[in-house]
N, C-alpha and C positions, 0 to 999 in steps of 0.2 A: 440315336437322335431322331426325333419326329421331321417330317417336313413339314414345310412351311405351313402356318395356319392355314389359306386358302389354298393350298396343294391337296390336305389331306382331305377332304369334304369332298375336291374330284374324283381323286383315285378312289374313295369306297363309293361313291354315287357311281363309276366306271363299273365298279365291281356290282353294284346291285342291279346295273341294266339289263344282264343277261336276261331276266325276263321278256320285261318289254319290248326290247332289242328285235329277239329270237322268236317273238309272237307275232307283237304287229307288223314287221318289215316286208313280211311275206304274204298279208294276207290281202292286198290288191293284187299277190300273182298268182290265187286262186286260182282261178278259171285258166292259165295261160299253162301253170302245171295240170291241172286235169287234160288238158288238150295234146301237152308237151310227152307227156309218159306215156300213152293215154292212158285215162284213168277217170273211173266215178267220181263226181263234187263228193257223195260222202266217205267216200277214200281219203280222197287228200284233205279232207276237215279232220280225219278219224287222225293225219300227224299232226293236228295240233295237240290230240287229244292227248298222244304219246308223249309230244314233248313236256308237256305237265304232269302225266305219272313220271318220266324221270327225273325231274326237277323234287316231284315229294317224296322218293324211295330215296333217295342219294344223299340227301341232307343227310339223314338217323346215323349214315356212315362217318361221312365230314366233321360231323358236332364232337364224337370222341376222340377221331381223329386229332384234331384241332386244339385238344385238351392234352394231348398224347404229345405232338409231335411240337406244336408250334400253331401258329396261324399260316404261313407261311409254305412250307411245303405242300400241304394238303392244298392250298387255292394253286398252286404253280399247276400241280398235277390235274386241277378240275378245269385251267386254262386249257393247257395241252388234250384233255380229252375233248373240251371243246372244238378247240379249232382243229382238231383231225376226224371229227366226226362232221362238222361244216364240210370240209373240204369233198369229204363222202358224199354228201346231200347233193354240191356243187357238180359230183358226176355220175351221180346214178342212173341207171335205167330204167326203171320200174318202182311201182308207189309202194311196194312193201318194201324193198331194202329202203327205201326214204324213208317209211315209217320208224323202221329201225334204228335207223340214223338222227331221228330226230330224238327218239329215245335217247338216243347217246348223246344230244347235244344238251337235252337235259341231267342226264347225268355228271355232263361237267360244269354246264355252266351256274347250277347248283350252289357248287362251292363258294362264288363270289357274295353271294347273299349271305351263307351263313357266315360269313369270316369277314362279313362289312359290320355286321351286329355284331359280333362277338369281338372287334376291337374297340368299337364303341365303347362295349362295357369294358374292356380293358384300360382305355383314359380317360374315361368319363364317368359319373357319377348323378344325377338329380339333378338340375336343372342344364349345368353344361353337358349331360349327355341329352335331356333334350333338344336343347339346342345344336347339338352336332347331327342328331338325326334329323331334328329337321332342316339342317344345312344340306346333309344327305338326300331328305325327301326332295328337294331343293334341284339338284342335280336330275336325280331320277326322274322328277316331273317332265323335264325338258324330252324324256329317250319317249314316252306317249307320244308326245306333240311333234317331234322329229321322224321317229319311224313311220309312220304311214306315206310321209310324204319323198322320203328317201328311198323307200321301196318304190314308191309312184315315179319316181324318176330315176333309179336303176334301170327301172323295166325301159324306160324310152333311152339307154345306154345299148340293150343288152339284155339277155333271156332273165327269166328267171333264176337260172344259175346263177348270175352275178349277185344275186342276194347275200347267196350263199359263200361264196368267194370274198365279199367284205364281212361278212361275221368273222369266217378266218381269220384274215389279217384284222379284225379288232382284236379278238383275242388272241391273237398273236404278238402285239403293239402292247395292249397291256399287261402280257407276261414278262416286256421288256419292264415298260415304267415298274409295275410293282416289285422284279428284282433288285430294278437298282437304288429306286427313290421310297421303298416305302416299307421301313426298317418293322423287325420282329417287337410284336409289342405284348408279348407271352413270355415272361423271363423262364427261365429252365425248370427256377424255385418250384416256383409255380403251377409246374404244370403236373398232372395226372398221370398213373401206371397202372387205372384200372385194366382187367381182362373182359375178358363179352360180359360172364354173372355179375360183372358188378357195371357196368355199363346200360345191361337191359335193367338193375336195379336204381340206377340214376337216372333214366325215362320213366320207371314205375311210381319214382318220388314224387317227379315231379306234376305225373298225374294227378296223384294225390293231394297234391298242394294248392289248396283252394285259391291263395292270393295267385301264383303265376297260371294255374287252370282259367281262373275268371277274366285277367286280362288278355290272357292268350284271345282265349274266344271270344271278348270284347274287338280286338283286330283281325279275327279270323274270319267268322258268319260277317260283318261288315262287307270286309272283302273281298269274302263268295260271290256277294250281290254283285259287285264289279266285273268280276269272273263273269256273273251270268249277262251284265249288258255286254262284255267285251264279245262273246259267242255269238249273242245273238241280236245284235245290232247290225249287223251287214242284212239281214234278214228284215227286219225290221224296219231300219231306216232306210235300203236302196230298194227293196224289192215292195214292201208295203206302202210306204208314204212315198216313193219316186224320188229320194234324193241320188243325186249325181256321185260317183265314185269319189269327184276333187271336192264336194261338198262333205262327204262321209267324214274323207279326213281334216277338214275344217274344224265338224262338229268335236270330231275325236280330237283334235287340239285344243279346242275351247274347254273340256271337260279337264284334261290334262293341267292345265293351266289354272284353272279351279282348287285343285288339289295344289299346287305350287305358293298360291293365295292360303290357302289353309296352313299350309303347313309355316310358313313363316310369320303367321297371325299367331301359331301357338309358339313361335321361339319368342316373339318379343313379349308375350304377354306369360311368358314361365317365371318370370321373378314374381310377380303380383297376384297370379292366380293358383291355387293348389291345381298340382295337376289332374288329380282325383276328380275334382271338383271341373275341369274343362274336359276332362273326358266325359263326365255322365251328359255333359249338358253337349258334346257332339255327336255321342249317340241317339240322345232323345230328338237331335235336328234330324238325322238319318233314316230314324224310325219316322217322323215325320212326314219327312221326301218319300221315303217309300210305299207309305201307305196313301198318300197323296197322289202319286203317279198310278198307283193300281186303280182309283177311281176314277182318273185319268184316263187309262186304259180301258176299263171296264164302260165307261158311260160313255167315251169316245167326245167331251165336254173340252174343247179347246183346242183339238183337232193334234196334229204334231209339235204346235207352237209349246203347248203344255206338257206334249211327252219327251221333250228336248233340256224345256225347260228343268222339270223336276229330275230328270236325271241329271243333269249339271248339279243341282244340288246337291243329292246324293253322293255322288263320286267327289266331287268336292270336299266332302265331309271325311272322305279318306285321307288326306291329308293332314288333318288332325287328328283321328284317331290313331291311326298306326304310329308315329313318333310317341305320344303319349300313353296308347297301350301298350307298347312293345318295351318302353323303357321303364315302365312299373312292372310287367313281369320279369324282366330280367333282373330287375334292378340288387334285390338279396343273392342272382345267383353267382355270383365271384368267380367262386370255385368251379363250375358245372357253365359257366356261361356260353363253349360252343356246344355241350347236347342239349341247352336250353336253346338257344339260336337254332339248331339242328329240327329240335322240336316243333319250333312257330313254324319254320317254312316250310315243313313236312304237312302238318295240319294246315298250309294257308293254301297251299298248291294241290294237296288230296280234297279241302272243301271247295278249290274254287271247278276241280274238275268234277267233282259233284256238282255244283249247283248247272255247272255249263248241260252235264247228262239231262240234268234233271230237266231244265229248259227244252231241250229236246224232246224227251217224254212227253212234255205237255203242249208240245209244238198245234195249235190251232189256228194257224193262216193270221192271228192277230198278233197285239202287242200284249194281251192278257200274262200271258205264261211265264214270259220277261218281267215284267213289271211283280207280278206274283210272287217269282221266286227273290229280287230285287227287296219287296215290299219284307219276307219273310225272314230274312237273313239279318236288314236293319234291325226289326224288333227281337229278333233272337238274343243279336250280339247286346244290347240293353237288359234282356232280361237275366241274360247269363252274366252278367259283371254284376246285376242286383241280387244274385240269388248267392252265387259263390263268393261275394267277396265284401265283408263285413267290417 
């Protein structure tokens, strides 16, 4: 038996915050952990770096998992390694075992993402699973617009640690609710008994298959870009234009919220408009914003009012892409739908920790590189759904 209609749209929106959650909560105790261990600023940037490569290895495992077992077991187990690698974070000594540690808290927190899609497609179909992922973007919006400011006032409770000691206990909290409220939705029938050769041959399919390759990277290279402002906007915004730490997370809310707007524009408007059809046309706004802002960037024409501005646009635009691309690529996979789920977030977490390197790379005291890489990712994910997907 489901839970209640506005039950279930929490509990996976819970499940897919581990990102955002486990990224931005901690990134106004920057500086307090470089101090606290002590430890180099690009040390302790270098675990945020970790915790996105274990968020992209750990999927590939989860997704067959999840075909194999259930949905159910495999997220219990990515709770639990979560909040015992938090709890690690919460008492370490030194910025490499942290580093390590945060590896690990991607390696579990991982799970909730892939197994919030992959039930999706399990009760949903075309336009009501749009509408439940964007119930879900829905939810998720909110963990942007909440974490910086809950990390900001952790720290006025209590170290840096404390961060770390409430990821814990959420992941800990929602190992209860999803045991007890939020029933197996992978009947036994149903499910898979491949071995690895036929597992690596279910990733290699799907490579090959233009329709879910195309929309993959319609939601993926989008994404990136987001990646790349989420890195490099602390740099950016406090250190280049002089915005205030409690303004930073302002801005980071308003963008957040953006996306929350998007995404509930495309559930009411899925009965009336193909979705095919509202995907190209929120790509081609993305590619807009992006290239927009780099001239932005580039000319220095409207000063931060205009580099604030177009990136609210941008990020914004993630909200309708991703419910929309994410439920055309899945949408034929039935049978294969956690190593498809497995797949996007593998690819969404290895592109977005590229584009975040790559911003680095091209680090030049301005907003050029940002905007650049931002700019490149919108026109990719556009040119990649028109090339692959016919």
């Amino acid at each position: 038996m489901l839970p209640r209609p506005w039950l279930l749209p929490l509990i996976l929106g819970a499940m897919s915050a581990f990102g955002p959650l486990a990224t931005d909560m901690y990134l106004p105790a920057f500086p307090d952990i470089a101090a606290g261990l002590p430890a180099d600023p690009a040390a302790v940037q270098g675990t945020l770096a970790a915790f996105f490569a274990g968020m992209a290895t750990a999927q590939l495992v989860y997704g067959p998992l999840a075909d194999r077992l259930g949905r159910k077991p495999p997220l219990l187990l990515g709770l639990a390694i979560f909040s015992l690698a938090s709890l690690g974070c919460a008492t370490t000594a030194d910025v490499a075992t942290l580093t390590w540690l945060r590896f690990g808290q991607g390696l579990g927190g991982c799970a909730g993402m892939v197994m919030a899609r992959a039930i999706v497609r399990d009760l949903a179909e075309g336009h009501a699973a749009i509408r439940l992922m964007a119930q879900l973007g829905l939810v998720q919006g909110l963990a942007p617009i909440l974490a910086p400011s809950i990390g900001s006032a952790l720290l006025g409770f209590g170290s840096w640690r404390l961060i770390f000691w409430v990821l814990a206990a959420y992941a800990a909290a929602l190992a209860i609710v999803v045991a007890l409220a939020l029933p197996e939705s992978l009947e036994p029938e149903r499910r898979r008994q491949d071995g690895p050769a036929a597992i690596i041959r279910t990733y290699l399919r799907l490579l090959r298959d233009r329709h879910f390759l195309g929309h993959t990277l319609a939601a993926v290279l989008p994404l990136a870009g987001m990646f790349a402002y989420i890195s490099s906007s602390p740099f950016v915004y406090m250190e280049l234009f002089g915005v205030s730490p409690q303004r930073y997370g302002l801005f980071f809310g308003v963008n957040a919220f953006g996306i929350m707007i998007a995404a509930q524009s495309v559930a009411r408007l899925a009965k009336r408009v193909p979705p095919a059809r509202m995907l190209r046309a929120a790509l081609a706004w993305m590619s807009l914003a992006g290239a927009a802002l780099l001239g932005a960037a580039t000319t220095g024409l409207g000063g931060f009012a205009a580099i604030a501005a177009l990136v609210f646009g941008y990020v914004a635009g993630i909200g309708a892409v991703m419910p929309l691309a994410t439920t055309l690529a899945m949408g034929p996979q039935g049978r294969h739908a956690g190593s498809a789920s497995a797949l996007i977030g593998t690819l969404q977490f290895g592109g977005g920790a590229l584009a975040g390197a790559l911003v680095g790379l091209l680090h030049t005291g301005t907003a050029v590189p940002m905007a650049a890489v931002i700019a490149a990712c919108g026109i990719a994910g556009l040119v990649a759904l028109r090339v692959l997907v016919r």
